[in-house]
N, C-alpha and C positions, 0 to 999 in steps of 0.2 A: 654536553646537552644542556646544562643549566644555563651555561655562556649564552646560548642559543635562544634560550627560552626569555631570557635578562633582555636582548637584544629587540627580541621581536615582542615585548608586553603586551603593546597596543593588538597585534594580530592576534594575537592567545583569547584576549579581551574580546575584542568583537567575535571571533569564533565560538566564545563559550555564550555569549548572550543570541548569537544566531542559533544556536544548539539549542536553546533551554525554548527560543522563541517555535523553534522545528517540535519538539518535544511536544509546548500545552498547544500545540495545533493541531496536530496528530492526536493527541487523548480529546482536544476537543470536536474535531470532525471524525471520530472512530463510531461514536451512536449514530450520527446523521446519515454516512456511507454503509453501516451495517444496513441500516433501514433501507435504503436506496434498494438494494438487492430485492432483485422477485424470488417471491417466496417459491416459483418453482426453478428457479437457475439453476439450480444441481440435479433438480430429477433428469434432465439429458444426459446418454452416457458422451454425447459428442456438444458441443458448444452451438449454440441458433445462433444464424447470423442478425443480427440486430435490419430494422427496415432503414438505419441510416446510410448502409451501404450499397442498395441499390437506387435510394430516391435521392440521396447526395453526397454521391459520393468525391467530389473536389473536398469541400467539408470535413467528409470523416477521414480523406487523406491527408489534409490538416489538423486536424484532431489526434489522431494517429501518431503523427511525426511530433508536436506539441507533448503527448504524452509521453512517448518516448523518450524524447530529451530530456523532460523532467525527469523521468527513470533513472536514466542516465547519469544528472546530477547528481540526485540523490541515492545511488547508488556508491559512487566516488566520493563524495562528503562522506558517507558513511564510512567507509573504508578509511578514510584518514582518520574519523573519530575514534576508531579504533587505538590509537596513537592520540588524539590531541583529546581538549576537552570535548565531552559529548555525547550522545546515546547513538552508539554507531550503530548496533544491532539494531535496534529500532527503525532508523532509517534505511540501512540496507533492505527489512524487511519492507518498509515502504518502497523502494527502488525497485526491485522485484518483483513486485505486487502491478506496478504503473507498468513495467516492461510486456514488451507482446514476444514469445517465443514457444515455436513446438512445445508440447507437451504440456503448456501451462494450464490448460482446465484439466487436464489429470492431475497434476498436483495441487492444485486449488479442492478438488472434488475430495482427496485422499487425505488433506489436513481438516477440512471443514467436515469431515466424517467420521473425525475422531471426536467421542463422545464427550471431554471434557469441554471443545473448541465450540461442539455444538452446542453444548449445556450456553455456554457464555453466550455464542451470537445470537439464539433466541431469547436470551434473558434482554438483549439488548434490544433486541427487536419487541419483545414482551412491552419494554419501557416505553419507544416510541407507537406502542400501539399498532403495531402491525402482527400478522401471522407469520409463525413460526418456519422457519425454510424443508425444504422436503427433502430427503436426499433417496433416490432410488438405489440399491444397491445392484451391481451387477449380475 
């Protein structure tokens, strides 16, 4: 393994400064995107379709597919960083997060309704001056 590592310097290198660069981009758009959120997005027990998928939708099947693939990447980076240098958790939960599959506003709803998670995202939304998110419970 070390032979390995000797070998390939230069890739270790760029991978740890692409890491660090994924990292303060992520903590730096984490306020912006909390904010983004309507403060009633969680009060549905089922997900509203947003008006871009009936007024354009070529668009949102571009957008769509767009995010997806980023999911994707960053998903699988992640997953290596596991192994190389770099904040794999972190980005896998990013990957995750981008990805579109069943279930995902029920799990979105059931972690942003644990009261630590929520204490944070409205302290962050507190900062950017916005109201606080609503969660209806079942």
């Amino acid at each position: 393994m070390l032979g390995w590592a000797s070998e390939h310097h230069t890739l270790l290198t760029w991978l740890g400064v692409v890491s660090f660069f994924v990292f303060v981009f992520s903590l730096a758009s984490l306020p912006w995107l909390v904010s983004r959120i309507p403060e009633d997005y969680f009060s549905h027990q089922e997900r509203t379709p947003t008006r871009w998928k009936k007024q354009h939708p070529v668009i949102r099947l571009l957008l769509l597919i767009g995010k997806n693939l980023l999911g994707v990447v960053l998903l699988c980076g992640g997953i290596l960083m596991l192994v190389l240098p770099g904040q794999g958790l972190l980005t896998i939960l990013m990957g995750v997060l981008l990805l579109d599959y069943p279930g995902k506003y029920t799990l979105e709803r059931k972690v942003v309704s644990q009261p630590g998670i929520l204490k944070s995202l409205n302290w962050l939304r507190a900062k950017a001056k916005h109201p606080p998110l609503i969660i209806d419970e079942p």
